[in-house]
C-alpha positions, -999 to 999 in steps of 0.1 A, spaced: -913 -133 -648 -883 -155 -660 -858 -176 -641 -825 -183 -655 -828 -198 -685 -800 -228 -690 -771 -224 -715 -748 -254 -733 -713 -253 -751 -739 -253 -783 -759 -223 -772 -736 -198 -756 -718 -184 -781 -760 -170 -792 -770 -167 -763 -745 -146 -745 -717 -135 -767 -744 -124 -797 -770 -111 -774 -780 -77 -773 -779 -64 -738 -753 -76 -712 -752 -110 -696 -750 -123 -664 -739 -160 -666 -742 -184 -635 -715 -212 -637 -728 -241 -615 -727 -278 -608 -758 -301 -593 -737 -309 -568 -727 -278 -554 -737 -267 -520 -729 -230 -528 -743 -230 -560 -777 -247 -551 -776 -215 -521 -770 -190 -547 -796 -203 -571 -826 -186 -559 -804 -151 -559 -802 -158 -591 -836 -164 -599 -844 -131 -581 -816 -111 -606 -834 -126 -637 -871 -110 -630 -856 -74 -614 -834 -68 -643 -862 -85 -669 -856 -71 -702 -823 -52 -693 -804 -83 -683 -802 -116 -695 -798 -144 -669 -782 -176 -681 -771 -205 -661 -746 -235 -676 -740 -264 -661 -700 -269 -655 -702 -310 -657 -724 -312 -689 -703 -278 -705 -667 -286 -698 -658 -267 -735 -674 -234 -717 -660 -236 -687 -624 -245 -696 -623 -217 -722 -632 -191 -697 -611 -205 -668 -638 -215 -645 -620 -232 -612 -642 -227 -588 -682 -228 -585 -703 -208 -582 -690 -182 -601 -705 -153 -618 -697 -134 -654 -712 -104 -665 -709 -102 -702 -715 -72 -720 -711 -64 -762 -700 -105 -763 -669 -93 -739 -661 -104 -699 -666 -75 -682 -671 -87 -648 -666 -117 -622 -682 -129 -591 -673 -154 -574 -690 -176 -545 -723 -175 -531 -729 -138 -527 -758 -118 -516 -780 -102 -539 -768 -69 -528 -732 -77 -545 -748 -91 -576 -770 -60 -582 -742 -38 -576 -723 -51 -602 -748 -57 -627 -758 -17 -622 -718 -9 -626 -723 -22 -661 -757 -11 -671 -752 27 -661 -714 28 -682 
């Protein structure tokens, strides 16, 4: 039963572009009010999809390299990565329904 593990500038590139089965990275700040609410949906994502998902969280304000290279302007947002590529954004604090919908989009293609 894992949570989202955390990601850095130095780790993602391993983590999520190299790994083997898609991604779903949460982009958040400490700070956030959103994010902290979407946190435990999250959380939830990471043990469901357990060995057919990996969860990743990074940390906008101590990963600026990260976010600036995939555009991130607003928090939280959601990427689904997939063969190292973007294949999917979500963006604000959305119910798990949403999340699972779009992760399943991508696992069943």
């Amino acid at each position: 039963m894992s949570d989202a593990a955390p990601v850095t500038d130095v780790t993602f590139e391993q983590e999520v572009i190299h790994s083997p089965i898609p991604v779903l990275v949460d982009f958040w700040a400490p700070w956030c009010g959103p994010c902290r609410m979407v946190a435990p949906v999250v959380d939830e994502v990471a043990k469901e999809f357990e060995g057919r998902v990996k969860v990743v969280k990074l940390n906008t304000d101590d990963n600026p390299k990260i976010a600036n290279e995939y555009g991130i302007r607003s928090i939280p947002t959601l990427m689904i990565f997939k063969g190292g590529q973007k294949v999917d954004v979500v963006m604000g604090a959305v119910p798990k329904t949403t999340l699972v919908k779009a992760l399943q989009q991508h696992l069943s293609a």
